[in-house]
N, C-alpha and C positions, 0 to 999 in steps of 0.2 A: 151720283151721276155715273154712268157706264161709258165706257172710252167710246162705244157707238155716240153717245149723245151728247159727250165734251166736242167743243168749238176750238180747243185746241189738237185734239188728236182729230178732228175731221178739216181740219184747217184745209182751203186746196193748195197746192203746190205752188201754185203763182204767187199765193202772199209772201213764199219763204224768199230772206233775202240772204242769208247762209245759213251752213248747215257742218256739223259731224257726224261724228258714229254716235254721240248720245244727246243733242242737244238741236234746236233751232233757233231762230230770229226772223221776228216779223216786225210791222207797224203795226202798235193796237190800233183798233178798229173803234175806236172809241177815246182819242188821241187827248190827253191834257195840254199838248203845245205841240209845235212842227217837229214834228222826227222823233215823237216818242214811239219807244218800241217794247215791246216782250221778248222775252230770253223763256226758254221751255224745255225739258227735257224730252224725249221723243218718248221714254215709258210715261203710262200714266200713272202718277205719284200726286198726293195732294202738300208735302209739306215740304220744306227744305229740309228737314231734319232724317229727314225718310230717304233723303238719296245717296249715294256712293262718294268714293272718292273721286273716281273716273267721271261720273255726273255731274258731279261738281266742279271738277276740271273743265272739263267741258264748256258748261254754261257760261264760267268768267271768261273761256276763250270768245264765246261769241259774244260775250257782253261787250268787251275790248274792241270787238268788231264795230258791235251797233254803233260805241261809242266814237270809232275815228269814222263812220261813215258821217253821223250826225256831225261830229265836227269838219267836216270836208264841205257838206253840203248847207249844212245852218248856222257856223258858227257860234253856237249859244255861250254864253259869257258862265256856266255854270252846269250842273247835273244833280236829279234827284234817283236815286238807286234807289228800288225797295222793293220788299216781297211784303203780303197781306197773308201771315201763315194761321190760317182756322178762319172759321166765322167770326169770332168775338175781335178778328184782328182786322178785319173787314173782304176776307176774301170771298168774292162771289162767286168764281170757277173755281172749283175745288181739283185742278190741277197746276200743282205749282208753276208760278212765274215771277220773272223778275221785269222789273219796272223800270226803264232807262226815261227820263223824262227831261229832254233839254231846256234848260230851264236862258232866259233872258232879260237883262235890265230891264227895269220897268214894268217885266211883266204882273208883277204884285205892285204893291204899296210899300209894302215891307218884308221883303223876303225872310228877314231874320226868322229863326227857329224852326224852321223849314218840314220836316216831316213830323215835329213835335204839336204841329196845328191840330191832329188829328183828335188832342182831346185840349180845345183850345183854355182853356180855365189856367192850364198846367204848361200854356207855351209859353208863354213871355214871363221868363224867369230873371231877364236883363231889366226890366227896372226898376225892381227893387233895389238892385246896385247900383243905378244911374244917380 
């Protein structure tokens, strides 16, 4: 994908809800709960591994952001943080991002294991122990 044809680098300007010298923050477009958002750096880069320091600074600055806004506005009892780094890891814009996704009671059945559902065989490791 060429930064003409990434939906993050032609993002319009009205989605951004802050911004630095190397990073932004929007609402995905595509929202798994109220007030989930993206964290992006402003070059086009596919991996976390692939960015700076100063990029990386950056990004937890506005993630911090996204996250007291979500909490000002939704109150959610919880948060899932994540990046999808490659294909096999399930990223489908191959320009990195991070995933703020406020998470609330009740909204599962059982929230336990949280981002480990993705290869569910391998999530509930708790009960065995139980």
């Amino acid at each position: 994908m060429t930064d003409k044809a990434c939906p993050f680098c032609t993002l319009p300007t009205s989605r951004i809800l802050g911004q630095n010298a190397y990073a932004i923050w929007f609402r995905d477009g595509f929202p798994v709960s109220t007030g989930h958002s993206l964290v992006v750096p402003r070059r086009h880069v596919g991996s976390f591994f692939e960015i700076d320091e100063q990029e990386r600074s950056a990004m937890l600055e506005l993630l911090d952001q996204a996250k007291a806004m979500a909490q000002q506005e939704f109150q959610p009892d919880g948060y899932n943080i994540g990046i999808n780094d490659g294909a096999a890891a399930g990223q489908t814009v191959p320009h990195l991002h991070i995933h703020l996704i406020p998470r609330f009671d009740g909204d599962c059945a059982d929230p336990r294991g949280g981002v480990r559902w993705i290869i569910p065989e391998k999530a509930d490791y708790w009960s065995e122990r139980e």
